[in-house]
Each structure stands twice: as C-alpha cells, then as structure tokens.
N, CA and C atoms of all chains as a GROMACS GRO file, in nm:
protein
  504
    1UNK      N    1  -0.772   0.906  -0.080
    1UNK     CA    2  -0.915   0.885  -0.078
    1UNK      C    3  -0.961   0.827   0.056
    2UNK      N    4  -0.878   0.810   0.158
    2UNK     CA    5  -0.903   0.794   0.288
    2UNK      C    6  -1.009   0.837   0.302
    3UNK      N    7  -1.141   0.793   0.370
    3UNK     CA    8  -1.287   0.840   0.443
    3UNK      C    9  -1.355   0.877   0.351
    4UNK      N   10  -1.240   0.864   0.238
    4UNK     CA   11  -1.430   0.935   0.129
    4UNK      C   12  -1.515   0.786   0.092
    5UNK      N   13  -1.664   0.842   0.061
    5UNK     CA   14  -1.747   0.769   0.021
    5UNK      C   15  -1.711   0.730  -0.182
    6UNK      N   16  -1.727   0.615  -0.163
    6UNK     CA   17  -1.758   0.576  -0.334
    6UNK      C   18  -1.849   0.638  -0.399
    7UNK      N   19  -1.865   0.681  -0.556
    7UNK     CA   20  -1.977   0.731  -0.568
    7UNK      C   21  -2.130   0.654  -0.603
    8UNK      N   22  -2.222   0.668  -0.606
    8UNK     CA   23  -2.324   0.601  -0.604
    8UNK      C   24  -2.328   0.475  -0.727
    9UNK      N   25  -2.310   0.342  -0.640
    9UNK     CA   26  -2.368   0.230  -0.751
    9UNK      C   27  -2.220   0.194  -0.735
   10UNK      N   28  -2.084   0.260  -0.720
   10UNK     CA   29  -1.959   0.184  -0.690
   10UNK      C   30  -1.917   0.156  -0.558
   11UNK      N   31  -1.810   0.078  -0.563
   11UNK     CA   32  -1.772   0.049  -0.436
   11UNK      C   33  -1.582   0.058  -0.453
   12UNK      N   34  -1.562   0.115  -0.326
   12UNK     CA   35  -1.405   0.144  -0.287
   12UNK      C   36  -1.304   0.021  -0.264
   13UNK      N   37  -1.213   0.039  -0.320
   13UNK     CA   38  -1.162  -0.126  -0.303
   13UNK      C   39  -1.019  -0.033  -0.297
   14UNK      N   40  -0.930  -0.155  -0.217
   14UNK     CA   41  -0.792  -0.122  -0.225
   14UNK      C   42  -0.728  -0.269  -0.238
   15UNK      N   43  -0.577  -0.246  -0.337
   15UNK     CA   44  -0.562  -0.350  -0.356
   15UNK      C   45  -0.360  -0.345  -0.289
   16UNK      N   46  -0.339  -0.425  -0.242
   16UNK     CA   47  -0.211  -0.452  -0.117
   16UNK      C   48  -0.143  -0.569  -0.223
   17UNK      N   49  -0.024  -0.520  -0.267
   17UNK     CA   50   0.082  -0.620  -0.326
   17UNK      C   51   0.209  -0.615  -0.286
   18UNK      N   52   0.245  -0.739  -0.237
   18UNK     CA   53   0.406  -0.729  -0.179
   18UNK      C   54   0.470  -0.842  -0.236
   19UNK      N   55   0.590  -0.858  -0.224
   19UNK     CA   56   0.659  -0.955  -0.305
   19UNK      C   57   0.609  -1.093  -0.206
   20UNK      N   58   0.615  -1.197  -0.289
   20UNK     CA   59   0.599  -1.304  -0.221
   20UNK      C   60   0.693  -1.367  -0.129
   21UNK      N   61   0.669  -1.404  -0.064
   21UNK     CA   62   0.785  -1.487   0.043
   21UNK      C   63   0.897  -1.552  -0.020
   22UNK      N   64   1.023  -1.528   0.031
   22UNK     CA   65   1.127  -1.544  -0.062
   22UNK      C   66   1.154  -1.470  -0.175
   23UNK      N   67   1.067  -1.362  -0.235
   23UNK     CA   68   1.122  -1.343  -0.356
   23UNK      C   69   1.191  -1.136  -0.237
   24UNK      N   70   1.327  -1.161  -0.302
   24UNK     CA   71   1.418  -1.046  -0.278
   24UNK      C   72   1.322  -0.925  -0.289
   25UNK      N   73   1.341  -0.824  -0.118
   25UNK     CA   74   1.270  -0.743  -0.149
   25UNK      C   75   1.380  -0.584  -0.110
   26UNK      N   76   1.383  -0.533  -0.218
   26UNK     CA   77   1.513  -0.464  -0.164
   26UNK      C   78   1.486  -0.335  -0.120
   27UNK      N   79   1.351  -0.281  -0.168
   27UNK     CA   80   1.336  -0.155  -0.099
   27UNK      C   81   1.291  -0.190   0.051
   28UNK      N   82   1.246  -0.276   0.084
   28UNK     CA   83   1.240  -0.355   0.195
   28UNK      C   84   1.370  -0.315   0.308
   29UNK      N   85   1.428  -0.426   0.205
   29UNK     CA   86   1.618  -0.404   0.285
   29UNK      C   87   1.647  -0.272   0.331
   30UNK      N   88   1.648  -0.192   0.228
   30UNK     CA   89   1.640  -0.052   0.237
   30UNK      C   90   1.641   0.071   0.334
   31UNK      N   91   1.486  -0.001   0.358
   31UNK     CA   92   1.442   0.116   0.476
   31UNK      C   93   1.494   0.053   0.574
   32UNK      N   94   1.528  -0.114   0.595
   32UNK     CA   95   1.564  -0.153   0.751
   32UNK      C   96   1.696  -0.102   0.743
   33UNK      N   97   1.747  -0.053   0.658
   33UNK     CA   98   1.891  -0.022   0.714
   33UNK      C   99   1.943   0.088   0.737
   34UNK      N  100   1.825   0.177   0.684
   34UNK     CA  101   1.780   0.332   0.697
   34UNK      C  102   1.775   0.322   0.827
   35UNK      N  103   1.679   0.285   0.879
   35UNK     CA  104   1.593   0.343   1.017
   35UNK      C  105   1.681   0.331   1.099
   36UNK      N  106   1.783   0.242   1.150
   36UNK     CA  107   1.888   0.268   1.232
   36UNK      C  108   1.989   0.371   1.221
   37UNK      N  109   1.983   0.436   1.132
   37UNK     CA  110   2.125   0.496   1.078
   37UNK      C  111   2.059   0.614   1.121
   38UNK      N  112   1.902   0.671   1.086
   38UNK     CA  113   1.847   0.765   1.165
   38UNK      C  114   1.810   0.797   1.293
   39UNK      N  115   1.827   0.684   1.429
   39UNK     CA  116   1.822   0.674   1.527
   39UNK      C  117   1.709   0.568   1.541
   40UNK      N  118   1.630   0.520   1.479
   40UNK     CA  119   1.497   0.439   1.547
   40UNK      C  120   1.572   0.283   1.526
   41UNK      N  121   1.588   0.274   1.630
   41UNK     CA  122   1.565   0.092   1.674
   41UNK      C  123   1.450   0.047   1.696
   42UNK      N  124   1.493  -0.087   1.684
   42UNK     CA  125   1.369  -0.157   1.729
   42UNK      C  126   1.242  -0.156   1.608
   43UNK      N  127   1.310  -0.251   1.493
   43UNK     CA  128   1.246  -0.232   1.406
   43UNK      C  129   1.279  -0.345   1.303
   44UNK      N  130   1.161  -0.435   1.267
   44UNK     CA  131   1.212  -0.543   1.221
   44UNK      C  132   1.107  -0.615   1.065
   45UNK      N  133   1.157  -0.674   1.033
   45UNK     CA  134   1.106  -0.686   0.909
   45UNK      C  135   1.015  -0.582   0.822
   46UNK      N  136   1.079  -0.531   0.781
   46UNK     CA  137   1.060  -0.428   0.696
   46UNK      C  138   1.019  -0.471   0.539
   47UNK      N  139   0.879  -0.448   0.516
   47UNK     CA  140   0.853  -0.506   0.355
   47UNK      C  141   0.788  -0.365   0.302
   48UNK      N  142   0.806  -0.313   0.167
   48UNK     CA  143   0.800  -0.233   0.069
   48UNK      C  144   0.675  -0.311  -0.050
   49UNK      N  145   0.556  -0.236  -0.016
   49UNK     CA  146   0.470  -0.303  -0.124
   49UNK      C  147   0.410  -0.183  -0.220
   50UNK      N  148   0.331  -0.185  -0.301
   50UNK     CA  149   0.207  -0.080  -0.347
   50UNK      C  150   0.083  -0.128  -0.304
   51UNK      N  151   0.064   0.023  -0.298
   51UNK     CA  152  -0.105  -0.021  -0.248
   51UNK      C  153  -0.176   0.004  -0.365
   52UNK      N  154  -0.344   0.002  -0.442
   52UNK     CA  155  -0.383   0.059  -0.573
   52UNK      C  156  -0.518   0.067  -0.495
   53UNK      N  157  -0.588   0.178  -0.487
   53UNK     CA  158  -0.677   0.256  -0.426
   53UNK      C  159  -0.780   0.302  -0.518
   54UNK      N  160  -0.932   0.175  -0.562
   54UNK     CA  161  -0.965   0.226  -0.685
   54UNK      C  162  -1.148   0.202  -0.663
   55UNK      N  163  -1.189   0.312  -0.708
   55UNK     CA  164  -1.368   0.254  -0.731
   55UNK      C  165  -1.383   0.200  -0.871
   56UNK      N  166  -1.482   0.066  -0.850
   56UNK     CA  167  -1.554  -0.001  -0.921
   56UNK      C  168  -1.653  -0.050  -0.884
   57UNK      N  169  -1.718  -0.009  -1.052
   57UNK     CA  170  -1.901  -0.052  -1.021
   57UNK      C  171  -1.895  -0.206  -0.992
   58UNK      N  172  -1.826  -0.317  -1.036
   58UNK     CA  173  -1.826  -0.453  -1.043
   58UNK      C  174  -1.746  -0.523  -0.921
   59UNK      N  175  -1.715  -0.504  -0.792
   59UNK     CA  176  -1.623  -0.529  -0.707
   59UNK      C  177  -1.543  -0.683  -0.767
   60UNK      N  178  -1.623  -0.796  -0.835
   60UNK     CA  179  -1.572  -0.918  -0.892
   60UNK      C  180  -1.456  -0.904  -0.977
   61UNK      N  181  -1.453  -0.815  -1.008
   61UNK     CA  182  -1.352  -0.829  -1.154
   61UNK      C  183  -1.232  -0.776  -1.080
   62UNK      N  184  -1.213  -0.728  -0.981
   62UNK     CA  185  -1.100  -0.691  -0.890
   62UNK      C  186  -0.967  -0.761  -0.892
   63UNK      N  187  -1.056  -0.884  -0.877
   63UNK     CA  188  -0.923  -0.988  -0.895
   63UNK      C  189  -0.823  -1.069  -0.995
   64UNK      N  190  -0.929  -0.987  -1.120
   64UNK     CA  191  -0.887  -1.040  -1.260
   64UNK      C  192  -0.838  -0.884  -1.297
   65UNK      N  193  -0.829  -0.827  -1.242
   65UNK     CA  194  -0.735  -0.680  -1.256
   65UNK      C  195  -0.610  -0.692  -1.213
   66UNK      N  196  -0.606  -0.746  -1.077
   66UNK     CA  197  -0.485  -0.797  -1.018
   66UNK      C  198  -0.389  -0.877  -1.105
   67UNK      N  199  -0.459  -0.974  -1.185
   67UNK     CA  200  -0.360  -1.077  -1.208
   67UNK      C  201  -0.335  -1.000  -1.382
   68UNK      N  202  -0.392  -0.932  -1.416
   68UNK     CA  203  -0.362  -0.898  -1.545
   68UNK      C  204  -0.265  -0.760  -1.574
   69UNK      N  205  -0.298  -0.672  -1.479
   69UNK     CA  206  -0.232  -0.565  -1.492
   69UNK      C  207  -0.195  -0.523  -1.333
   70UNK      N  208  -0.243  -0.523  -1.215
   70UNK     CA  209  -0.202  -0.429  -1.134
   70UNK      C  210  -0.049  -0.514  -1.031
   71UNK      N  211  -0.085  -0.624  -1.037
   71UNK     CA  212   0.004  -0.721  -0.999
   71UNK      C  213   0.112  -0.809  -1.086
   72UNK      N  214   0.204  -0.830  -1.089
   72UNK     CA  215   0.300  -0.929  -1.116
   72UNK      C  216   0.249  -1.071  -1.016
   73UNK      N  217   0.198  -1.197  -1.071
   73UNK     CA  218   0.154  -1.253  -0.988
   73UNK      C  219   0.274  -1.393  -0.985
   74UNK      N  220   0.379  -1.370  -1.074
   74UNK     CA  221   0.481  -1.450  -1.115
   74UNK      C  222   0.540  -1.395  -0.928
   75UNK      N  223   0.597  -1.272  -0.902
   75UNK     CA  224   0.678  -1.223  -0.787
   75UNK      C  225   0.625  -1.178  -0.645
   76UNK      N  226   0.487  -1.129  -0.687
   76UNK     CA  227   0.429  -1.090  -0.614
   76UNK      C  228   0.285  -1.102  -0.554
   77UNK      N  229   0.260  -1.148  -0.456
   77UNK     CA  230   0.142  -1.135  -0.394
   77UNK      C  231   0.029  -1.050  -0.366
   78UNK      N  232  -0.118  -1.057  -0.374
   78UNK     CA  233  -0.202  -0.939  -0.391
   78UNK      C  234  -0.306  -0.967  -0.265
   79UNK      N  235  -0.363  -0.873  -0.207
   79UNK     CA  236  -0.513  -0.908  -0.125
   79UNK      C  237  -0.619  -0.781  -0.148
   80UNK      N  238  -0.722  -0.803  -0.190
   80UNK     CA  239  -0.794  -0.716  -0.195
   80UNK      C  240  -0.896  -0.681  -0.082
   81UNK      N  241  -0.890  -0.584  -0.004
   81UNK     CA  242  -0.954  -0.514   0.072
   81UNK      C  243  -1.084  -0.456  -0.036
   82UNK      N  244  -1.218  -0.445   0.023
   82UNK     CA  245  -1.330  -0.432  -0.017
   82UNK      C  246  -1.398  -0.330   0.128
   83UNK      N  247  -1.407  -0.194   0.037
   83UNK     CA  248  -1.380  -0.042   0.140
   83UNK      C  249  -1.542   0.014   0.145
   84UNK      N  250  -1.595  -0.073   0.117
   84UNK     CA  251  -1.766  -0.019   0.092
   84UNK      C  252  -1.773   0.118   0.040
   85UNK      N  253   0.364  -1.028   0.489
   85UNK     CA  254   0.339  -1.062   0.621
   85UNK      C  255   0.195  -1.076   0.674
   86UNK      N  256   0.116  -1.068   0.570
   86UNK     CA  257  -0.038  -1.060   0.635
   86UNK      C  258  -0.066  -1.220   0.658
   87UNK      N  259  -0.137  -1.151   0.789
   87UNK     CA  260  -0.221  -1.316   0.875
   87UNK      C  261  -0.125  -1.305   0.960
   88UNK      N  262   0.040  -1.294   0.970
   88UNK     CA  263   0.132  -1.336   1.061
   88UNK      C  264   0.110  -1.225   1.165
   89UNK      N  265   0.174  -1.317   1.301
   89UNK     CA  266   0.183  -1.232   1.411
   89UNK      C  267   0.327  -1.179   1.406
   90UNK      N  268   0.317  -1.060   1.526
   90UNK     CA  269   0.423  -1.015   1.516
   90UNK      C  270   0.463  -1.087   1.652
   91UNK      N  271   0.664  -1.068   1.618
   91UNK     CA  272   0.729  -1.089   1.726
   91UNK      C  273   0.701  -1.062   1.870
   92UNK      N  274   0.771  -1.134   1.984
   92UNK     CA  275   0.703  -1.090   2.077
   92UNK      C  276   0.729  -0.979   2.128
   93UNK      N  277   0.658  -0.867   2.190
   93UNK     CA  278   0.670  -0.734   2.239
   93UNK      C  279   0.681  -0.658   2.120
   94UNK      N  280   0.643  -0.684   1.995
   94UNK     CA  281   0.656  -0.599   1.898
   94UNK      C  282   0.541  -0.567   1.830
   95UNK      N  283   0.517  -0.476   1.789
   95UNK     CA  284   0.380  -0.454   1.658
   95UNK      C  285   0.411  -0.395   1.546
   96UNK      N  286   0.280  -0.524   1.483
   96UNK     CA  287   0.262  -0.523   1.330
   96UNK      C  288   0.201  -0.365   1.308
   97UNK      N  289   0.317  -0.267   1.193
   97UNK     CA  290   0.226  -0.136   1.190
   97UNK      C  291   0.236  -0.195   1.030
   98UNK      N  292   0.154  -0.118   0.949
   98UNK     CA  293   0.153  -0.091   0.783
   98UNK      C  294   0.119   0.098   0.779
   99UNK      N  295   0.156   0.092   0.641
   99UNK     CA  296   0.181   0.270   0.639
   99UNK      C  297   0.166   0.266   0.539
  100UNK      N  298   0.074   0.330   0.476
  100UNK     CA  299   0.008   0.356   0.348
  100UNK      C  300   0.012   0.526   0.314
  101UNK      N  301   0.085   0.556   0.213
  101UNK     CA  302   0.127   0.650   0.167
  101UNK      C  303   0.082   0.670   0.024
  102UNK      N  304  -0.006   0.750   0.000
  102UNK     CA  305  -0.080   0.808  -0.111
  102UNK      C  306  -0.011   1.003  -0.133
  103UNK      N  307  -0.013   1.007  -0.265
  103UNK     CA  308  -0.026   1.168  -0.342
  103UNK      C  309  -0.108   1.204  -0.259
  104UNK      N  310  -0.112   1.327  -0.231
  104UNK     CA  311  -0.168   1.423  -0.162
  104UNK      C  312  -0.280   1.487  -0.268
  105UNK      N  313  -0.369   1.485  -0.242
  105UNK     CA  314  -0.463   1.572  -0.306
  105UNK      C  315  -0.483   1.673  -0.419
  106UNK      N  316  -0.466   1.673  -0.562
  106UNK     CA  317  -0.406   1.778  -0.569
  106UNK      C  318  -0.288   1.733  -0.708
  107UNK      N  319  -0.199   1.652  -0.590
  107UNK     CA  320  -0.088   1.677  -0.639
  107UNK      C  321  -0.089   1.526  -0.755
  108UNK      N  322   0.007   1.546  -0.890
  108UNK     CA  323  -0.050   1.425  -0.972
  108UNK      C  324   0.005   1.368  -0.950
  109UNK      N  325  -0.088   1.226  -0.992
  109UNK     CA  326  -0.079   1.076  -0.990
  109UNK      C  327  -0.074   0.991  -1.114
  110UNK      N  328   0.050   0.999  -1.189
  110UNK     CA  329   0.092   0.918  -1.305
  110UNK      C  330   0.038   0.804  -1.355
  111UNK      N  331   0.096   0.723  -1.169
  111UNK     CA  332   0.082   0.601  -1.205
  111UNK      C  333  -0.090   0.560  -1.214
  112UNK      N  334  -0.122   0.672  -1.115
  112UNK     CA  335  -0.248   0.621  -1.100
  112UNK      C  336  -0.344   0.660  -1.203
  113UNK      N  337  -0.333   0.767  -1.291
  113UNK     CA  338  -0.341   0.766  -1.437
  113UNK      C  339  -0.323   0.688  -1.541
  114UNK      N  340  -0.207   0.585  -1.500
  114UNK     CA  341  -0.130   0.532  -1.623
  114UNK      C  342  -0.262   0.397  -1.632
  115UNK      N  343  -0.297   0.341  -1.454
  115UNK     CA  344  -0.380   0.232  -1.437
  115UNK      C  345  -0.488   0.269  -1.498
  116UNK      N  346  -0.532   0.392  -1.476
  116UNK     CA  347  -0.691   0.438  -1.518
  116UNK      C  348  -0.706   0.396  -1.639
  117UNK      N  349  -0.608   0.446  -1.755
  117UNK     CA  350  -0.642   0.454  -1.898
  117UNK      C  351  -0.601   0.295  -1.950
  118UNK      N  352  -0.530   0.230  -1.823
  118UNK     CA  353  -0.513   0.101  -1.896
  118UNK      C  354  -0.572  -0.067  -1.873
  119UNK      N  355  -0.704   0.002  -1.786
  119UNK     CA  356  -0.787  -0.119  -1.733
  119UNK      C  357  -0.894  -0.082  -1.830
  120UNK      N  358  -0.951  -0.023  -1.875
  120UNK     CA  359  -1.050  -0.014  -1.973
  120UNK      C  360  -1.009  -0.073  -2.143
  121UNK      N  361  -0.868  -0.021  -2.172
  121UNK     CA  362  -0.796  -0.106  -2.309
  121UNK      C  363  -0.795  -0.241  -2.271
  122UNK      N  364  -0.828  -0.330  -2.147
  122UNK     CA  365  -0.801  -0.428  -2.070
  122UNK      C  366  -0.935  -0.469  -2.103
  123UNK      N  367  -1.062  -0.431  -2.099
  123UNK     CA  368  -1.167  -0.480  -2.101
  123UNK      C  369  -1.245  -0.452  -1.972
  124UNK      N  370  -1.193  -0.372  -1.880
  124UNK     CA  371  -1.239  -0.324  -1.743
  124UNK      C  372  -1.295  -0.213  -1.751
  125UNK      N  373  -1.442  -0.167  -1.809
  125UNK     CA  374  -1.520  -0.128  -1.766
  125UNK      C  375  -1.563  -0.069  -1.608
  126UNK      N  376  -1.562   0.058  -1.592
  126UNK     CA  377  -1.664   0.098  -1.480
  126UNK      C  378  -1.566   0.102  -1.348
  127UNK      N  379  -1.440   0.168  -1.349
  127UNK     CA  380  -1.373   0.184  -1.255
  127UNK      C  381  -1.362   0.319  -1.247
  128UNK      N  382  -1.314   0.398  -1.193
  128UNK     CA  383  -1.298   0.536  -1.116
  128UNK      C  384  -1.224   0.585  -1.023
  129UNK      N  385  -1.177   0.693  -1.007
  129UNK     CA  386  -1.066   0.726  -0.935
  129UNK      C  387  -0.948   0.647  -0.881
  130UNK      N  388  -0.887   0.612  -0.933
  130UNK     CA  389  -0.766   0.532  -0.922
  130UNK      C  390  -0.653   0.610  -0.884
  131UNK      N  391  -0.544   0.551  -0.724
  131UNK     CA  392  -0.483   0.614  -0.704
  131UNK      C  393  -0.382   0.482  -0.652
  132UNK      N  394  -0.274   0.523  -0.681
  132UNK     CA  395  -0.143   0.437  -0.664
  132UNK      C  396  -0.041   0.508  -0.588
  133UNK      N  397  -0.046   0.394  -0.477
  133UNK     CA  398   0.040   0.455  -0.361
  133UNK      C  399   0.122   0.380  -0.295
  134UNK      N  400   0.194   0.373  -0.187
  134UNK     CA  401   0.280   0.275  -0.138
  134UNK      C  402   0.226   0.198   0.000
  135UNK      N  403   0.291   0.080  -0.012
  135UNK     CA  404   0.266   0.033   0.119
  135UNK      C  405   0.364  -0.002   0.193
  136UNK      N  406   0.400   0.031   0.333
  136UNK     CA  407   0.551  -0.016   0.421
  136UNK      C  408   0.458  -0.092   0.532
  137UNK      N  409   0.521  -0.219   0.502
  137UNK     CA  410   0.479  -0.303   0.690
  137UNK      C  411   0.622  -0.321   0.732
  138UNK      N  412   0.589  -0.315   0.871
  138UNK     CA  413   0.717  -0.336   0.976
  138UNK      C  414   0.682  -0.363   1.055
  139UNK      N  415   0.736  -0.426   1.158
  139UNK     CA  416   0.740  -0.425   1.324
  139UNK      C  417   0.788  -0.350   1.415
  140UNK      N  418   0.767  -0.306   1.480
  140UNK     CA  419   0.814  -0.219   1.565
  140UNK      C  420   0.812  -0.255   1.739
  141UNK      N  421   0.887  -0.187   1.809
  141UNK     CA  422   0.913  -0.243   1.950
  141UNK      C  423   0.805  -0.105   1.992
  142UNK      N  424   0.839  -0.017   1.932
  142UNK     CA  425   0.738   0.098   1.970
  142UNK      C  426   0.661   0.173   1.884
  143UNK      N  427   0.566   0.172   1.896
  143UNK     CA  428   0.451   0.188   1.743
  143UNK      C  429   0.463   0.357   1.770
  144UNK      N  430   0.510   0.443   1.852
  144UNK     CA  431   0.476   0.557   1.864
  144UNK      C  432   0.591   0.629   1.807
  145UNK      N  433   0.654   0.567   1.770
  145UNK     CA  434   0.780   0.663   1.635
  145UNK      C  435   0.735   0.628   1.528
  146UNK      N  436   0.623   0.540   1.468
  146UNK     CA  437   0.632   0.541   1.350
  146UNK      C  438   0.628   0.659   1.265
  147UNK      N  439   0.537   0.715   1.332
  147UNK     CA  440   0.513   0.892   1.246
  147UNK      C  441   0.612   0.981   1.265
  148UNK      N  442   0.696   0.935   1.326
  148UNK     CA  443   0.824   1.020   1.320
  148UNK      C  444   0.944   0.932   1.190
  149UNK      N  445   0.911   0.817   1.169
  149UNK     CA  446   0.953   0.726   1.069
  149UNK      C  447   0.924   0.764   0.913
  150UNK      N  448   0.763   0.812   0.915
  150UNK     CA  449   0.690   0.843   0.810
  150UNK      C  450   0.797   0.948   0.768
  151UNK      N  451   0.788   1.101   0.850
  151UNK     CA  452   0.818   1.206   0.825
  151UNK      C  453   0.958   1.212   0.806
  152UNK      N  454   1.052   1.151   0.841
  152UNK     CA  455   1.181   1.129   0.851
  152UNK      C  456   1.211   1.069   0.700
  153UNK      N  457   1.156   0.959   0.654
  153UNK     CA  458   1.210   0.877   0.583
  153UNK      C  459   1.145   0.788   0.508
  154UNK      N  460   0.971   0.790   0.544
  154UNK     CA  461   0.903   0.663   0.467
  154UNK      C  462   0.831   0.727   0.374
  155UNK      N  463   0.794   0.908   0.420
  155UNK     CA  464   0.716   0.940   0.358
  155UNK      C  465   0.765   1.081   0.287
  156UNK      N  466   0.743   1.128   0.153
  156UNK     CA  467   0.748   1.302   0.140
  156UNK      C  468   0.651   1.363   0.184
  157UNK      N  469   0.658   1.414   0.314
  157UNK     CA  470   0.525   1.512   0.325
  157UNK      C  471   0.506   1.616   0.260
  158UNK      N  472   0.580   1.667   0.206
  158UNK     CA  473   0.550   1.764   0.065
  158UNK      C  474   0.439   1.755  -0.017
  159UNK      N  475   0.494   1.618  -0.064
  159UNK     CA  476   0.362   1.584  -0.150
  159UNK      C  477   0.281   1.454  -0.152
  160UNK      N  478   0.308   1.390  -0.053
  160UNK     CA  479   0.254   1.243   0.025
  160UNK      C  480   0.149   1.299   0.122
  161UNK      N  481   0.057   1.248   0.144
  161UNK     CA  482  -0.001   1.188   0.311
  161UNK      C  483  -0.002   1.020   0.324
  162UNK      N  484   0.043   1.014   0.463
  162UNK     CA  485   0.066   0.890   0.491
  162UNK      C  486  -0.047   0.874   0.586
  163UNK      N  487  -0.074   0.726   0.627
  163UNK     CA  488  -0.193   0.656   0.711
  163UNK      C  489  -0.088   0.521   0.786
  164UNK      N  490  -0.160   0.563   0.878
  164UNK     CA  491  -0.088   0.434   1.011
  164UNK      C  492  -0.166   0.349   1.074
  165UNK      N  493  -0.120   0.247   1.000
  165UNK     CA  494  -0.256   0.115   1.112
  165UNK      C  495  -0.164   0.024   1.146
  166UNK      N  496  -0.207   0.006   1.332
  166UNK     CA  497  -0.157  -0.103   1.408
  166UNK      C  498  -0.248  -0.239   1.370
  167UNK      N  499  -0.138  -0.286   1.368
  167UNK     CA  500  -0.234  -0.388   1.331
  167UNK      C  501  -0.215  -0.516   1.434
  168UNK      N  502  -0.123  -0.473   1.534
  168UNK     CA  503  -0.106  -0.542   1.687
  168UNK      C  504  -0.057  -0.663   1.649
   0.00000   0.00000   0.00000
C-alpha cells in the first residue's frame, strides 16, 4: 500500500514491532550470518521485526490494537507511524 | 534500534517487505477478521509484512541484499529507507 491514499474519513497507519532490547532475536541472528556467507560485508546489527500496514477511521485506538492483538507487548516493542 | 544512531561510517537502512499486490495475505486477513471480534470497529485494508533494520557500511547493496536474501521477489515488494 506504499503511496496509496487512505480512503475518505480514514487514515493510513503502520505499525513497526521488534523484539525488545535483550529479548533473543533469532531471525535477526539469521540474516547476519547469511549476508556474509553471500558476499556482503559490512553489515551490522541485524533486527527482524513485522511491520502491520492498516487504515482506520479512529487513528486513537491504534495503540490499544497493538497491545491487544498485533503486538506481544510482554517481548516485543511497537511504534506507530501515522501515514495520513 | 529506533532513535539510535548508527555506528560510525555506517547507515541505519530498514526494509519493509510487503505481499505483492495481488498475491494473498493470510496474515493480513487473519488481523482483519480479528480486530473487529476485538471490538475494533472501522479498520480497512490490512496488510502484514516484514520489517529488517541493519547497518550497513554501504547502503548501495542493500537491494542487492533484498533480492538475494531478505526478500522473495516473486511474491514480495520490498521498500528501502536510509535512515542515515
């Protein structure tokens, strides 16, 4: 949904969750140990999150989405971007 | 890693990798039908996708990173932001 417009009366929101600091991130690990083995150096902290890419008429309730269903807020960390 | 700077001589990229158009989105189905049983009213197009942050010494392989290994271009499009 890159560049598209929301439809009228909603607004585009994206929501960014990664594990919290300290908590084991292994697809993380993963790719850093990938990318050398394919030739690219020079490549360092590597974190593995979801993104959730969603219109709503209410942009407020975003964050009580997060903590109820789109996030694990026990492991993981959330920020919501607000995409007009 | 958000707010943090990156190492020195290195940049902060993120890579956001969404279904391609088209092609289905489970998860992002699975969210749709299950924020409204939630009490979430008035959301729309919901799409669930990935997020990779890294650092890099050279931001100009990332898209050779994507295509190699972060992303299926089959049935992915990926998005690249420096985020310096």
């Amino acid at each position: 949904m890159a560049g598209r417009r929301a439809r009228a009366g909603a607004v585009r929101a994206r929501v960014l969750i990664r594990p919290k600091a300290g908590i084991l991130d292994p697809q993380g690990g993963a790719v850093a140990r990938a990318l050398p083995a394919l030739g690219f150096e020079g490549v360092h902290e590597v974190h593995v999150g979801r993104m959730i890419e969603l219109e709503v008429d209410d942009p407020s309730t975003v964050g009580a989405m997060c903590e109820r269903l789109l996030a694990n807020p026990l492991v993981e960390d959330y920020e919501i971007e607000l995409l007009g």
